[in-house]
BAFI-3210 file (N, C-alpha, C; in Angstrom, 3 decimals, decimal comma, padded with zeros to 6 digits):
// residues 289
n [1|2|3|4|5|6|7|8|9|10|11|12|13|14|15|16|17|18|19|20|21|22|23|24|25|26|27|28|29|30|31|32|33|34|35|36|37|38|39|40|41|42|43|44|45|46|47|48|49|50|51|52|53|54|55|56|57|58|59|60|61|62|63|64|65|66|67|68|69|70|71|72|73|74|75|76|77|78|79|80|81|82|83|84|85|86|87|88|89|90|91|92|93|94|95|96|97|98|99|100|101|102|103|104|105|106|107|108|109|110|111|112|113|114|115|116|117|118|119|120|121|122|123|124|125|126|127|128|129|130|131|132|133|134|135|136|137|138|139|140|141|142|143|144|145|146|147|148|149|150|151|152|153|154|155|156|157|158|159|160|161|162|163|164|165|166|167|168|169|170|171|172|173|174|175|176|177|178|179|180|181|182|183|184|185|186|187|188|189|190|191|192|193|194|195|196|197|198|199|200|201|202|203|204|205|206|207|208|209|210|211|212|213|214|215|216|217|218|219|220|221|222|223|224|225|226|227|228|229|230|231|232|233|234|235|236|237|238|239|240|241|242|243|244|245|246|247|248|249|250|251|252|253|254|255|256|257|258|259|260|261|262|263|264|265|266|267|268|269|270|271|272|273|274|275|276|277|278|279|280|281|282|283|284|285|286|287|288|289]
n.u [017,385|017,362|016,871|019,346|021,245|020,353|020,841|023,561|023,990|023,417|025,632|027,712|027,157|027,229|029,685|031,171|030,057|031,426|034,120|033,936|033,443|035,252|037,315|036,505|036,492|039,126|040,274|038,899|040,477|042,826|043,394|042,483|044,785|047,001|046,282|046,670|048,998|050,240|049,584|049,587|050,844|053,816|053,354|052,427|053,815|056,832|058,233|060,922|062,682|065,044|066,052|068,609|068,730|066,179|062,953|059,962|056,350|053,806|051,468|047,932|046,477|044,720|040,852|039,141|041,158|040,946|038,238|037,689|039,093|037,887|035,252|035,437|036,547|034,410|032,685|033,514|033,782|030,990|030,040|031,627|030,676|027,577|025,023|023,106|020,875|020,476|020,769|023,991|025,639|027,966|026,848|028,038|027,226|026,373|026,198|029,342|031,919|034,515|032,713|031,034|032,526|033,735|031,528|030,712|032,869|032,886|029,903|030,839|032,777|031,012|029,034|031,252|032,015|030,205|029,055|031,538|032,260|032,372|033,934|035,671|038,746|040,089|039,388|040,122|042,760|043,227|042,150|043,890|045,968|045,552|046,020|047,949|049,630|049,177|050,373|052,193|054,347|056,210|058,221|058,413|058,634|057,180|057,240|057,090|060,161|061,585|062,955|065,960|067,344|066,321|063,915|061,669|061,930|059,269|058,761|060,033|058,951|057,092|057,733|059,918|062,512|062,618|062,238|064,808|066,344|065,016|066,319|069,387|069,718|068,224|065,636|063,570|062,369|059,332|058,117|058,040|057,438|059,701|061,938|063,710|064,796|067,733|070,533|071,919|074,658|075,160|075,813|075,050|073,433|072,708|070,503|068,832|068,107|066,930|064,735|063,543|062,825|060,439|058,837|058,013|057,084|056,570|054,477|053,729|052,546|053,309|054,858|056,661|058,451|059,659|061,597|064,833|068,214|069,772|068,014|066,669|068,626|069,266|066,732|066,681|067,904|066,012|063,732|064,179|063,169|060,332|059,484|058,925|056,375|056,987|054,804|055,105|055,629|052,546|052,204|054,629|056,465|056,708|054,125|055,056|053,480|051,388|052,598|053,216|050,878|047,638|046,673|049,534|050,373|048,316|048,692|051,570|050,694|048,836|050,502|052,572|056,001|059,233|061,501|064,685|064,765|063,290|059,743|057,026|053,744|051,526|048,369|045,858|045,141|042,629|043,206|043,102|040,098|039,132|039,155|040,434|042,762|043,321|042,854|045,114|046,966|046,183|047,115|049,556|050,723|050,508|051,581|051,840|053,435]
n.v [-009,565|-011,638|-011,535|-011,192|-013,406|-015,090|-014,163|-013,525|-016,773|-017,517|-016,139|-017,440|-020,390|-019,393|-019,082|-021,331|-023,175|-022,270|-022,623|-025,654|-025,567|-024,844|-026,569|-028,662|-028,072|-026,971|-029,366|-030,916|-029,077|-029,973|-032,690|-032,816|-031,454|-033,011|-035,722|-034,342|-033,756|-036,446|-037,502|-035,419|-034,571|-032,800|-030,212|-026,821|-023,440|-022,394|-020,078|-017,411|-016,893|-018,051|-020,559|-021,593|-023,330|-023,956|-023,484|-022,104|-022,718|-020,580|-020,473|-020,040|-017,894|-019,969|-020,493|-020,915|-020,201|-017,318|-016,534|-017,341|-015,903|-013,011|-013,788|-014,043|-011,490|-009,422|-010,578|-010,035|-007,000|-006,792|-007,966|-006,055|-003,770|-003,764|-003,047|-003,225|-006,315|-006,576|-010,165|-012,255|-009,872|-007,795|-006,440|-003,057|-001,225|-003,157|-004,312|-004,364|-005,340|-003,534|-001,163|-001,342|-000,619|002,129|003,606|003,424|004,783|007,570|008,027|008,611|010,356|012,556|012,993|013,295|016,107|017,608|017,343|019,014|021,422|023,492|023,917|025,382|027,248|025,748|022,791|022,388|022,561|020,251|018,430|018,045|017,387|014,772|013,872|014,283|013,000|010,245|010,564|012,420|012,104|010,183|011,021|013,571|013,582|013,124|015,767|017,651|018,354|017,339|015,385|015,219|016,997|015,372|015,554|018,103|020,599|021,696|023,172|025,717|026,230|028,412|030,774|033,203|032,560|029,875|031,014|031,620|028,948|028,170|029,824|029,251|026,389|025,334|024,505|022,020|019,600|020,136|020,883|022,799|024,966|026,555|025,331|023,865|025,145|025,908|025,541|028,500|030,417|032,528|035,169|034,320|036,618|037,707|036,547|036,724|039,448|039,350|037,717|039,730|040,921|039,938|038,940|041,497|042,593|041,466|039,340|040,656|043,835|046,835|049,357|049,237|050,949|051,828|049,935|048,889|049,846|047,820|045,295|045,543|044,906|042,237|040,529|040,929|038,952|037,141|037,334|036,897|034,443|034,180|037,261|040,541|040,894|038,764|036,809|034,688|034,448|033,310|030,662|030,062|029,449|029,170|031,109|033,563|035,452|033,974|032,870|031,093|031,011|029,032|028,862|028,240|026,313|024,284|024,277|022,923|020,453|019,592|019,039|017,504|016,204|015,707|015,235|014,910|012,177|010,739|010,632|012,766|012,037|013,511|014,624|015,049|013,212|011,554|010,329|012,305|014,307|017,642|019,404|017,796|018,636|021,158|020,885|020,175|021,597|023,722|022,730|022,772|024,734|026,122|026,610|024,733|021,653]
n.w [-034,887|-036,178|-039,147|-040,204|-038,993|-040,513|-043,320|-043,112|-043,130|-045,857|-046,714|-045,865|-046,545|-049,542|-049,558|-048,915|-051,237|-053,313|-052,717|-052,829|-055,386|-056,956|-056,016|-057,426|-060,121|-061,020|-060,127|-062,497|-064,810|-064,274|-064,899|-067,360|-068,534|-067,659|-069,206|-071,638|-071,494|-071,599|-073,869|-076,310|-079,448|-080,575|-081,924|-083,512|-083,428|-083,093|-080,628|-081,034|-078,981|-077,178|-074,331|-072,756|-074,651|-075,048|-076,422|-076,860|-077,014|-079,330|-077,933|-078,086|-075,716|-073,444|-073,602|-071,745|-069,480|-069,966|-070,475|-067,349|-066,122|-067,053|-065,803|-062,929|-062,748|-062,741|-061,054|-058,888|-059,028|-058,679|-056,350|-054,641|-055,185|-055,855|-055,196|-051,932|-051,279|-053,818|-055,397|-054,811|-053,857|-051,747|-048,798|-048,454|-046,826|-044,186|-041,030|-039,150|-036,958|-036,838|-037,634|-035,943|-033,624|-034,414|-034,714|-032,120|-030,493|-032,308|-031,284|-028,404|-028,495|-029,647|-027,311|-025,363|-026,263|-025,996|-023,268|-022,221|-023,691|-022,230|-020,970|-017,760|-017,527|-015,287|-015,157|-017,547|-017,402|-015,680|-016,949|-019,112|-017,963|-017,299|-019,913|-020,765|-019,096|-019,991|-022,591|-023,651|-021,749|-021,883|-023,569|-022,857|-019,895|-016,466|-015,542|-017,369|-018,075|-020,042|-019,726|-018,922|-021,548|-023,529|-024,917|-026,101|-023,249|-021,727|-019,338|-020,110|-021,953|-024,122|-023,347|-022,212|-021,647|-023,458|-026,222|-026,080|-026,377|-028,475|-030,099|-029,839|-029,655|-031,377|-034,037|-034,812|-037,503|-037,804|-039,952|-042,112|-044,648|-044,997|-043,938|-041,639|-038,154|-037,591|-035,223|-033,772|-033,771|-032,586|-029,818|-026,254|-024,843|-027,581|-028,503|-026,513|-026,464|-029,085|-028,143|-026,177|-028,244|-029,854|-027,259|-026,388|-029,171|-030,618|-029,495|-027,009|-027,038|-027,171|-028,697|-031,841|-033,098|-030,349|-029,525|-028,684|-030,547|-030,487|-029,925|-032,385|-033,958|-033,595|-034,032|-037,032|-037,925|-037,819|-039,122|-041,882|-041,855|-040,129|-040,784|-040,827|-039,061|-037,887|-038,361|-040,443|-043,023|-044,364|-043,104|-043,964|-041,999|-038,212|-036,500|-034,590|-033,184|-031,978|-030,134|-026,951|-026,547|-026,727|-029,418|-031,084|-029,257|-030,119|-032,874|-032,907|-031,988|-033,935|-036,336|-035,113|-034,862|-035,741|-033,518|-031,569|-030,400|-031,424|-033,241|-032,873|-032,856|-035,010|-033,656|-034,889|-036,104|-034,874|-032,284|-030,801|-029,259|-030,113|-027,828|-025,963|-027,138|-026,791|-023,924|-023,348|-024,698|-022,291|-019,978|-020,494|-020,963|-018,570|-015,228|-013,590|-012,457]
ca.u [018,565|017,485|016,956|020,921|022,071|020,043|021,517|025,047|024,231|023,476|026,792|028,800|026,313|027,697|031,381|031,675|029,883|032,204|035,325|033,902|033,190|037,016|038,237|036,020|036,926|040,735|040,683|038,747|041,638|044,259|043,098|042,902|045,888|047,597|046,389|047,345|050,455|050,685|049,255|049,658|052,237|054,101|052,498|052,570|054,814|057,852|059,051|062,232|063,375|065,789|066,692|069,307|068,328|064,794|062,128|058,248|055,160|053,515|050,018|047,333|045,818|043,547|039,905|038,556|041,433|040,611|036,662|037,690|039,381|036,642|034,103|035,956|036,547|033,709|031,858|034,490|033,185|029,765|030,125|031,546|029,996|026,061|023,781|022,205|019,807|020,727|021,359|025,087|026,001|028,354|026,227|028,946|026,543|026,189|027,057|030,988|032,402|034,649|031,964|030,548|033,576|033,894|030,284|030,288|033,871|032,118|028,785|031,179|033,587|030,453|029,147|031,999|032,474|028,739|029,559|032,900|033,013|032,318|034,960|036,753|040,373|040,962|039,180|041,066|044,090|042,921|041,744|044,963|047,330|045,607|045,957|049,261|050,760|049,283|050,339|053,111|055,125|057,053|059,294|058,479|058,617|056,500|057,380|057,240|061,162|062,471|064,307|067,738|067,283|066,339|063,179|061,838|061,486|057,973|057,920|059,951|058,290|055,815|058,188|061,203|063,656|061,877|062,779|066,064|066,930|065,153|067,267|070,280|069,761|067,645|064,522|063,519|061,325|058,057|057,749|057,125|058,339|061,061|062,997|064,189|065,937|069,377|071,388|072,916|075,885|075,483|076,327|073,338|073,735|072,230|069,283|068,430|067,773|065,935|063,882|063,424|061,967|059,790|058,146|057,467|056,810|055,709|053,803|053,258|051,572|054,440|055,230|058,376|059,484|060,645|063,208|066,339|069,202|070,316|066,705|066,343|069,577|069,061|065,413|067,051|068,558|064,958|062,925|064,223|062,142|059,031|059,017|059,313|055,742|056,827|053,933|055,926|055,211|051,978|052,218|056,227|057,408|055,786|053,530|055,123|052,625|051,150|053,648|052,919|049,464|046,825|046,958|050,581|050,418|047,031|049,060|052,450|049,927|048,247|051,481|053,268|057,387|060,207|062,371|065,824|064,765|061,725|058,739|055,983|052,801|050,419|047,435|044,946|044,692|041,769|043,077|042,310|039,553|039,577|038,730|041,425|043,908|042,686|043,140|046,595|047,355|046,683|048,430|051,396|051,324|050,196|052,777|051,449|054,374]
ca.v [-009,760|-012,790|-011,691|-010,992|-013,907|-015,870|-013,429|-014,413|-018,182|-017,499|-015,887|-019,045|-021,591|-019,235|-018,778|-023,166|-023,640|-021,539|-023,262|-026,993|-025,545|-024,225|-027,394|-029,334|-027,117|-027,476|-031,205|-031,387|-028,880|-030,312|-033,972|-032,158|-030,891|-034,387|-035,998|-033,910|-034,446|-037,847|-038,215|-034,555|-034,182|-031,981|-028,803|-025,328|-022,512|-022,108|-018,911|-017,283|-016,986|-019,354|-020,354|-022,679|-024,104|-024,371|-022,923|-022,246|-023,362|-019,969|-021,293|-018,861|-018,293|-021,180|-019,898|-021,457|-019,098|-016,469|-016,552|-017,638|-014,728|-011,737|-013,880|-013,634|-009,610|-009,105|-011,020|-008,566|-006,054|-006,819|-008,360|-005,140|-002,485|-003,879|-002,296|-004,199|-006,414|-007,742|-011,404|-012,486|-009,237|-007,834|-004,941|-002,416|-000,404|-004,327|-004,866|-005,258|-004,663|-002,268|-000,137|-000,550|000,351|003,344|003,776|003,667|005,984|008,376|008,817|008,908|011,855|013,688|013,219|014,121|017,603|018,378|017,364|019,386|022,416|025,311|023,407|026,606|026,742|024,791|022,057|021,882|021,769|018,819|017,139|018,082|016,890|013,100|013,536|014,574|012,006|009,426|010,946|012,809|011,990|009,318|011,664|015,234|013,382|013,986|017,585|018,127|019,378|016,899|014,581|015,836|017,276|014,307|016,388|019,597|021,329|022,282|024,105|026,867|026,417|029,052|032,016|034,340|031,536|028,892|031,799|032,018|027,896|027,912|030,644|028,820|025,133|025,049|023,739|020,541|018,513|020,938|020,440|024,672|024,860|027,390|024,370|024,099|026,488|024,962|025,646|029,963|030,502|034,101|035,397|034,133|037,615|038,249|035,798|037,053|040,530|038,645|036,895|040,276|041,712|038,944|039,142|042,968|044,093|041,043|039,143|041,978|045,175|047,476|049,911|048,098|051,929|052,316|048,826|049,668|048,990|046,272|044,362|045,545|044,134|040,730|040,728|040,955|037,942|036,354|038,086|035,600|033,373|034,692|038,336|041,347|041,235|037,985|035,831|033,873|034,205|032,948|029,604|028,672|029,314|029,284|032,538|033,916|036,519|032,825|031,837|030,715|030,818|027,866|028,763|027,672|024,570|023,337|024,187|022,007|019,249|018,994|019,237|016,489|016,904|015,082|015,124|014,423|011,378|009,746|011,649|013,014|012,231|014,642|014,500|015,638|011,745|011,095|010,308|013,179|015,633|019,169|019,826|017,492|018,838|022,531|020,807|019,410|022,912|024,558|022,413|022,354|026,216|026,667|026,817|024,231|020,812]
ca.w [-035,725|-037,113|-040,445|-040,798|-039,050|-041,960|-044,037|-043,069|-043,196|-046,939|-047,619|-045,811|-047,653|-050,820|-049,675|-048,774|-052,448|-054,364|-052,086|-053,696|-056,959|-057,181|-056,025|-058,926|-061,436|-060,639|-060,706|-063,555|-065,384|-064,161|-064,942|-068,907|-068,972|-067,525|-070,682|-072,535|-071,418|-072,361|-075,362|-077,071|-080,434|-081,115|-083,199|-083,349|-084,341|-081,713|-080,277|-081,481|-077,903|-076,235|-073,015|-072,995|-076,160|-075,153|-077,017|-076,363|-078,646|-079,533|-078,025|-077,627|-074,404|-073,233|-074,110|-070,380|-068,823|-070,319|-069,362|-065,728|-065,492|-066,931|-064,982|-061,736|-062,485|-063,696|-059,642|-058,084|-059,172|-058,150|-054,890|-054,123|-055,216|-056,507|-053,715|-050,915|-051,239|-055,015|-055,323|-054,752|-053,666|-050,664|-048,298|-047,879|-045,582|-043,761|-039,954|-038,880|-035,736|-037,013|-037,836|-034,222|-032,852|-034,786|-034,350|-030,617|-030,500|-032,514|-030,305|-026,996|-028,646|-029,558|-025,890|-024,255|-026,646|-025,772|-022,427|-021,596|-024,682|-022,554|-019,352|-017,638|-017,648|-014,024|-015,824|-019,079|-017,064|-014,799|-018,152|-020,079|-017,058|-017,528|-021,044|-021,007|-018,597|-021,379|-024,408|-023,356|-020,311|-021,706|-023,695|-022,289|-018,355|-015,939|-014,940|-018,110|-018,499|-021,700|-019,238|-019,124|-022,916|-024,556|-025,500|-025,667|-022,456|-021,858|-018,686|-020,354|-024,021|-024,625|-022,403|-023,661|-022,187|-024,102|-027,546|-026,359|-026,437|-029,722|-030,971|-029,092|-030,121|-032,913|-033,204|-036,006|-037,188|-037,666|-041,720|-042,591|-045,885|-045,170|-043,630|-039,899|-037,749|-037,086|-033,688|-033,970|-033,483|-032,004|-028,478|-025,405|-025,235|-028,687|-028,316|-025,271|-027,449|-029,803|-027,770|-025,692|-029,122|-029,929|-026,373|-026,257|-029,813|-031,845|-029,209|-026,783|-027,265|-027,496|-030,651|-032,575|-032,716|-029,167|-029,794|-028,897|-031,816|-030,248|-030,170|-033,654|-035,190|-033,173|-034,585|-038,049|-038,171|-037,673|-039,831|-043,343|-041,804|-039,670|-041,497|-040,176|-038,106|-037,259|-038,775|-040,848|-044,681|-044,460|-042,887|-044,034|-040,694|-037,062|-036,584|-033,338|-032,508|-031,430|-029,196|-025,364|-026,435|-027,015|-030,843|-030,720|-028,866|-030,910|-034,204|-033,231|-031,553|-035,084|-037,409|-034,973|-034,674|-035,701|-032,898|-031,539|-029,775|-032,091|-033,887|-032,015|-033,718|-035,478|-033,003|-035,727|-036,568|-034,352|-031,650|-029,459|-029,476|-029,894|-026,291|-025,831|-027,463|-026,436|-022,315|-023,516|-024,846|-021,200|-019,068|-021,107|-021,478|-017,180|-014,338|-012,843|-012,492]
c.u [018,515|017,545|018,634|021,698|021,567|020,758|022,911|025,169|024,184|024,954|027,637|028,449|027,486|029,136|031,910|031,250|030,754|033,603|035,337|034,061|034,565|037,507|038,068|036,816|038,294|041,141|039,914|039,787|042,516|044,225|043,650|043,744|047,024|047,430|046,820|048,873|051,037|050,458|049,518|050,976|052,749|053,881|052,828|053,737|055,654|058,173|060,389|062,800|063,943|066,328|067,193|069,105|066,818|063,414|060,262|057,400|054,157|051,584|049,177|046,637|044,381|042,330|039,461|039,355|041,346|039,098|036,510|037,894|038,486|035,902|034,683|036,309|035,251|032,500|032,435|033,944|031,731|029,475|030,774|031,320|028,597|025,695|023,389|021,185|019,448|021,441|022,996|025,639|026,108|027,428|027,150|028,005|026,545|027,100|028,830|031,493|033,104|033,813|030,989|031,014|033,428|032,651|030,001|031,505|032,999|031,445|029,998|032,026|032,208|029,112|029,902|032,571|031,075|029,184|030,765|033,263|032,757|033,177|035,438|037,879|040,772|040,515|039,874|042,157|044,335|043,372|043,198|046,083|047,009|046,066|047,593|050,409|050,159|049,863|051,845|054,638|056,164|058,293|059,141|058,810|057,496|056,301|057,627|058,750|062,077|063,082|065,434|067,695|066,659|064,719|062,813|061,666|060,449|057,936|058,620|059,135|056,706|056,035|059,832|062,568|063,148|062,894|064,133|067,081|066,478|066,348|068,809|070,828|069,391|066,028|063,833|062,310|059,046|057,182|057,440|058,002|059,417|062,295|063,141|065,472|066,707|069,847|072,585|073,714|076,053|075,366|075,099|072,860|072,297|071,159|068,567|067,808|066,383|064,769|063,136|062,298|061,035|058,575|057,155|056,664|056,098|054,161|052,666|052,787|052,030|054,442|056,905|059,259|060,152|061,426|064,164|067,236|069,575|069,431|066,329|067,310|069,589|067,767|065,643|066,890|067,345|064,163|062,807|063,394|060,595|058,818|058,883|058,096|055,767|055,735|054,174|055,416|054,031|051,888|053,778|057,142|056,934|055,400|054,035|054,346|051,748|051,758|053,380|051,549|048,482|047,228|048,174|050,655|049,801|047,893|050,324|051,752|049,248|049,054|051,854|055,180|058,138|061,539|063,516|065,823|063,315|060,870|057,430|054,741|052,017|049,122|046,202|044,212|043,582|041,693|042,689|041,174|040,320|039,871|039,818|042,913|043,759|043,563|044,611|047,478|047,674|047,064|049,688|051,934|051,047|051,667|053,023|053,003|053,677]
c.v [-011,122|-013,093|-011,805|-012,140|-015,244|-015,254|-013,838|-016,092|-018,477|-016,965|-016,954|-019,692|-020,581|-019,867|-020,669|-023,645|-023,457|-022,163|-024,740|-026,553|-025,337|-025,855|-028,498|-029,139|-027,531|-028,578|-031,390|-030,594|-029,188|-032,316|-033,883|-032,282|-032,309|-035,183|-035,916|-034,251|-035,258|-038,297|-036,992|-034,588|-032,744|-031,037|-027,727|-024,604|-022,066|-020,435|-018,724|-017,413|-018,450|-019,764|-021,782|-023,229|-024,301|-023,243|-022,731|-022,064|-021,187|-019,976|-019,717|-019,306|-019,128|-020,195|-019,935|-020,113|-017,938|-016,099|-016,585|-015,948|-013,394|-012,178|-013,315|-011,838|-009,116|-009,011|-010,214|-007,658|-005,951|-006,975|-007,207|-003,821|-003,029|-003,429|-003,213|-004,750|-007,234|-009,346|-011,479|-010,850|-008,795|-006,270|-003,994|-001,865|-001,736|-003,695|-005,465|-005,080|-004,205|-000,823|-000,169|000,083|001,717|004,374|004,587|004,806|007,376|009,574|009,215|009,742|013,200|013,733|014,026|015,536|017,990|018,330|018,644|020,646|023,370|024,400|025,288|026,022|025,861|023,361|021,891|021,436|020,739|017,899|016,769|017,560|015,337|013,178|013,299|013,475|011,019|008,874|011,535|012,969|011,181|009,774|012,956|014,780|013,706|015,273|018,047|019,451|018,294|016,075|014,362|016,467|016,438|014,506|017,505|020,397|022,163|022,979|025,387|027,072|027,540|030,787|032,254|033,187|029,986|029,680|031,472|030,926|027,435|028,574|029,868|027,059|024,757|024,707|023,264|020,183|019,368|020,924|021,634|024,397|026,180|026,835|025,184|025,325|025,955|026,181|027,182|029,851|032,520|033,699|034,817|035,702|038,472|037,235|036,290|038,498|040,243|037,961|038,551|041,271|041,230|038,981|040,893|042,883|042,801|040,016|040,125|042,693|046,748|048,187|049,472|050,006|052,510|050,857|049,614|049,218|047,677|045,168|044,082|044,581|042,191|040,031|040,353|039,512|036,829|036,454|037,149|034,892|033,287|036,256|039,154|041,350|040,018|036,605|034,205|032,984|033,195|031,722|028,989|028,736|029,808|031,035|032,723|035,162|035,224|032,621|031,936|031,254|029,595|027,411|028,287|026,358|023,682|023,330|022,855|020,581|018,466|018,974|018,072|016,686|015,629|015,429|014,284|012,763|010,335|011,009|011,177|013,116|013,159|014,128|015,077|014,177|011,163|010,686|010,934|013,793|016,838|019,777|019,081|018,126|020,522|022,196|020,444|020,894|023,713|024,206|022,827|024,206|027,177|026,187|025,473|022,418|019,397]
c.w [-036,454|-038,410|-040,725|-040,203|-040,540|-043,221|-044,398|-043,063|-044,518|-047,654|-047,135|-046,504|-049,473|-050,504|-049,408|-051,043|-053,285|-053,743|-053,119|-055,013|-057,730|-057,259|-057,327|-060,025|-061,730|-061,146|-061,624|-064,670|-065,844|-065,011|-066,723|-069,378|-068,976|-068,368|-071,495|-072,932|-072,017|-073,169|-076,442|-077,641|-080,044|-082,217|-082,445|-083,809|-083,072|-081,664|-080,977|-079,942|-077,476|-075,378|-072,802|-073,640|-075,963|-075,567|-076,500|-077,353|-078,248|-079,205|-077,676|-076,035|-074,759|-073,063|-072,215|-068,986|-069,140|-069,919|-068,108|-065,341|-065,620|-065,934|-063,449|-061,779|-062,290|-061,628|-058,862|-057,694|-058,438|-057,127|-053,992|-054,083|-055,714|-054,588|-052,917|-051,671|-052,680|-054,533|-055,276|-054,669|-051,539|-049,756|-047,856|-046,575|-043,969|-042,098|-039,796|-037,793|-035,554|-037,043|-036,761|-033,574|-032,929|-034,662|-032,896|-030,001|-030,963|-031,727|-028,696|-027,297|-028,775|-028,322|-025,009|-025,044|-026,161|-023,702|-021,547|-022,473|-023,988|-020,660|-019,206|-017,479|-016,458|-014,901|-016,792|-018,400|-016,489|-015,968|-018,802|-018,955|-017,448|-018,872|-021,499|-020,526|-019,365|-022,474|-024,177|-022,524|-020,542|-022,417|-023,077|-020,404|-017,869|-015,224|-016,015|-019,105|-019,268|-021,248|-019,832|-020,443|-024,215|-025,302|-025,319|-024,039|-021,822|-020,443|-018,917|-021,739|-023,959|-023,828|-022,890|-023,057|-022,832|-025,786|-027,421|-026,361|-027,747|-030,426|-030,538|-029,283|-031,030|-032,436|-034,817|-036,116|-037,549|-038,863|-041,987|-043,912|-045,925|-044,217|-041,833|-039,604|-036,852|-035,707|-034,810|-033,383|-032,653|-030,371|-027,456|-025,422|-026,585|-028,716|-027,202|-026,362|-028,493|-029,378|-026,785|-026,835|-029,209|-028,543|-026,393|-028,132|-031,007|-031,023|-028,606|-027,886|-028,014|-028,711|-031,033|-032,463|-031,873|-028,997|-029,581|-030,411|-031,830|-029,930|-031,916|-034,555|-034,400|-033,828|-036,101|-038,286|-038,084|-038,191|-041,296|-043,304|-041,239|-040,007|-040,133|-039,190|-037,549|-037,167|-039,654|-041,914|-044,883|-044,450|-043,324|-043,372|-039,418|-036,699|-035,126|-032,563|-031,802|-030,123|-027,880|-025,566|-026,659|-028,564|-031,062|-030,596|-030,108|-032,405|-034,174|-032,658|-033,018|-036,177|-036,911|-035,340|-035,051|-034,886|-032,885|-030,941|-030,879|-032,552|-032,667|-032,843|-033,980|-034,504|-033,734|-036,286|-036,223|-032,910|-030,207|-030,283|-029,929|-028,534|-025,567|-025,922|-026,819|-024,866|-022,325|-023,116|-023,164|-020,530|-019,409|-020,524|-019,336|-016,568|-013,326|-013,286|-011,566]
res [x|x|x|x|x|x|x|x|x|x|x|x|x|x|x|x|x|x|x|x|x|x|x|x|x|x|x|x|x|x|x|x|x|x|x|x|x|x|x|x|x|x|x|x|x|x|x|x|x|x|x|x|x|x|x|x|x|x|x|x|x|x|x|x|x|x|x|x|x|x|x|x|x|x|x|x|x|x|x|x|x|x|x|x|x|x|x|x|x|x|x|x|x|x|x|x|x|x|x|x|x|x|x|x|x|x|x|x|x|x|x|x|x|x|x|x|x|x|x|x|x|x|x|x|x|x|x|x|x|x|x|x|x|x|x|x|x|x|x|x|x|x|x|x|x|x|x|x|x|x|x|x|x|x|x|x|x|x|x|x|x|x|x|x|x|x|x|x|x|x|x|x|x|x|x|x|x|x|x|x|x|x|x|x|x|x|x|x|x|x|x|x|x|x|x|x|x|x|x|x|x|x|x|x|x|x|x|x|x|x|x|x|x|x|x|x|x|x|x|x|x|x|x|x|x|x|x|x|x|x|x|x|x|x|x|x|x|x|x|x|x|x|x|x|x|x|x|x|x|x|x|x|x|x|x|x|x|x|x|x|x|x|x|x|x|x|x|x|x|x|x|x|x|x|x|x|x|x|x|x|x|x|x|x|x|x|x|x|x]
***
């Protein structure tokens, strides 16, 4: 590595030269201009403007600031984008210890997916329980039930009374473009129905034509927004043939929530894996507390 720390002793040696050469420059300017001061008439052609009676000489820009300034765009430019390896130029590709970091993150995510992509499910859920009391625990709790309400409820979320507190409270914050689904006002009663359809005939297996009436007309009232098979107009409102499945979880893990208590970040950012978010997914969605 010796060539690069010579390397870097040439860009301090630059970056101290160009510090003096500024300060030169400056005081020889300013020294100019202080002359000027004291010995320069009055000439030139005044402004019409007036501010408080005071007027301004119509001068053109100083030739010197004007050159300072292309030159300095002009080294900008070059110092950060001319290629390696040219004179007075910056090496984007160059050593930083950001780009070790990110470097050495990198190789140890695509380790541990080569590592861990074919885990079985007791494994994911191990993985996804550390991950979870991490990432999750400090608003979901650790038993994962929303402490006292103050978030969602995850050990019913992904089961027909999980449907029937969305349908019952609402549920925010998700960004689908057919807007959130505010707190119903119908009977428990009639969610319970709804959530009874939803289980059998859009997740389930079921034929929708043995529904009773009273699944069907509860069903209705849900349909504006996830369509009659329940998919939900092609992404502008949660696909519930999904629901209490992985696909599910992994979709509101990578959207991120604006909840009643703070926003729950989009986990698509980098900070987890896939295999991560996959082990997150089956804890959340197992029995296990």
């Amino acid at each position: 590595m010796s060539w690069l720390s010579e390397y870097y002793g040439y860009i301090n040696l630059l970056a101290i030269a160009g510090a003096v050469a500024t300060v030169v420059i400056t005081a020889f300017v300013v020294t100019i201009y202080f002359k000027n001061i004291k010995s320069a008439k009055k000439s030139g052609e005044l402004s019409t403007d007036s501010w408080d009676g005071i007027k301004e000489y119509k001068n053109p820009l100083p030739l010197g600031w004007a050159v300072s300034f292309l030159v300095l765009a002009l080294w900008a430019i070059w110092y950060m984008f001319a290629p390696a390896g040219l004179p007075f130029a910056y090496p984007l590709g160059a050593y930083s210890q950001i780009g070790e970091y990110n470097a050495e993150v990198a190789a140890y995510n695509d380790k541990f997916t080569a590592q861990w992509q074919n885990a079985d499910e007791a494994t994911l859920k191990e993985m996804g329980e550390s991950v979870f009391l991490v990432q999750c625990a400090p608003c979901h709790g650790l038993d994962k039930s929303g402490i006292g309400g103050k978030a969602a409820d995850l050990t019913v979320w992904g089961t027909k009374e999980g449907i029937v507190n969305s349908v019952l409270q609402g549920s925010k914050g998700l960004g689908y473009s057919l807007g959130e689904m505010v707190p119903d006002t119908v009977e428990e009663e009639s969610a319970r129905l709804a959530a009874d359809y939803v289980v059998k005939y859009v997740i389930g297996s079921q034929d929708p034509a043995t529904a009773t009436d009273a699944e069907i007309e509860a069903w209705i009232y849900c349909t504006s927004c996830h369509d009659n098979d329940g998919k939900g107009f092609e992404g502008g409102a949660p696909d519930l043939t999904t629901y209490g499945k992985a696909e599910f979880a992994l979709e509101v893990l990578n959207r991120g929530k604006e909840g009643y208590i703070g926003s729950m970040p989009s986990f698509n950012d980098g900070r987890l894996t896939d295999i991560q978010k996959k082990a997150v997914s089956a804890y959340v969605l197992s029995a296990e507390q």
